[in-house]
Structures are given as C-alpha cells and as structure tokens.
C-alpha positions in Angstrom: 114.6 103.5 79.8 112.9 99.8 80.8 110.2 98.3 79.3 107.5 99.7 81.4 107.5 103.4 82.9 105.6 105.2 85.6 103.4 108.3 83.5 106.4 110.9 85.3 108.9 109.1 83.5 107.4 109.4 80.3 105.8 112.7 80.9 109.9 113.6 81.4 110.4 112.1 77.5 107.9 115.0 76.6 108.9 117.8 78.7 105.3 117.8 80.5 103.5 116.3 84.2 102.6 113.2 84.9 98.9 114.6 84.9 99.2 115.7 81.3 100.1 112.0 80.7 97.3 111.0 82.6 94.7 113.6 81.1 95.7 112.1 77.2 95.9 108.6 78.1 92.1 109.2 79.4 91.1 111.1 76.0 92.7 108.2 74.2 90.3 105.7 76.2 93.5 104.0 78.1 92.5 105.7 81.8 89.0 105.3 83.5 87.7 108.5 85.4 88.7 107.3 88.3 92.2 107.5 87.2 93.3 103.4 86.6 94.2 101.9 83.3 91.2 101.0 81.6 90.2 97.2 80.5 91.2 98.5 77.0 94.6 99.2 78.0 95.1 96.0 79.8 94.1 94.1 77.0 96.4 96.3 74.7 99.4 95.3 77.0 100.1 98.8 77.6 100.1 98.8 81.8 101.0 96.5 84.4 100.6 97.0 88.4 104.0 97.2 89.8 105.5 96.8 93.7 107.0 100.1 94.6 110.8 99.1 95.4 110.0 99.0 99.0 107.2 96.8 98.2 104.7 98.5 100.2 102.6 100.0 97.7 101.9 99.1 93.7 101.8 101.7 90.9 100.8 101.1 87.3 103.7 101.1 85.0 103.0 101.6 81.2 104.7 100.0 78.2 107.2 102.6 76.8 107.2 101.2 73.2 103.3 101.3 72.9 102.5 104.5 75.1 104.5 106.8 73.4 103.8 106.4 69.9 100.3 106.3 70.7 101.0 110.1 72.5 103.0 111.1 69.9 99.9 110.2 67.5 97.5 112.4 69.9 99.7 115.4 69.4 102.8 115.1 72.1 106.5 116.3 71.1 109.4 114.3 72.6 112.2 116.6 73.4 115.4 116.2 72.3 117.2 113.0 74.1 119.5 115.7 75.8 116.4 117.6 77.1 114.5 114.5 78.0 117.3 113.6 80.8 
C-alpha cells in the first residue's frame, strides 16, 4: 500500500466502510462535522488533498503509517493480510 490512502482503502485493511473510517477518525478529533480532516490532523501529518487520477476532482488521502495505529488504538482489528486483499 503507498504512503497515503483514501479512508476505503484502509477501511479494506480492517474489513469495514469507508464511513466507519470516517465515524472514528471524527471520535478521535482527526474529522470536522462537516466531514474534512480537521486542523489537528493536518498538523499531525496524517492527510493530504490529492488530484483524483483524472485530475478533475481532489480527495483527502490519509497517512497509512500514522492512521492505522491510531485506529487500532481506538479499538479496530486488521484482518489477516490475506483477508485484507
């Protein structure tokens, strides 16, 4: 997996939706309730806005290495690497 990953990819490393993703990353203070990355996780260097590959949109991508520990730490399971495919 890259660097950075849209919440659906790493909601796939846990076997759950991008909108669980999204719900705990707002409980842990990294999402606004408007649904954006919040200053805090900009300044934790957790999300950057990305081009879609046709660049006509932009998405927020989130750092793999410091989102998922930090949702493992609120209580999310990682499948197996088999399961996670």
């Amino acid at each position: 997996m890259d660097d950075y990953a849209t919440m659906k990819e790493i909601g796939r490393l846990f076997g759950v939706s991008s909108h669980a993703v999204g719900r705990k990353l707002m409980e842990l203070g990294y999402r606004t309730s408007t649904k954006k990355p919040s200053s805090a996780a900009f300044q934790a260097g957790m999300v950057q806005q990305k081009h879609t590959f046709d660049y006509t949109n932009y998405l927020w991508a989130w750092n793999v290495a410091k989102t998922v520990p930090l949702l493992e730490q609120a209580g999310l399971v990682k499948l197996p690497p088999s399961a996670a495919s």
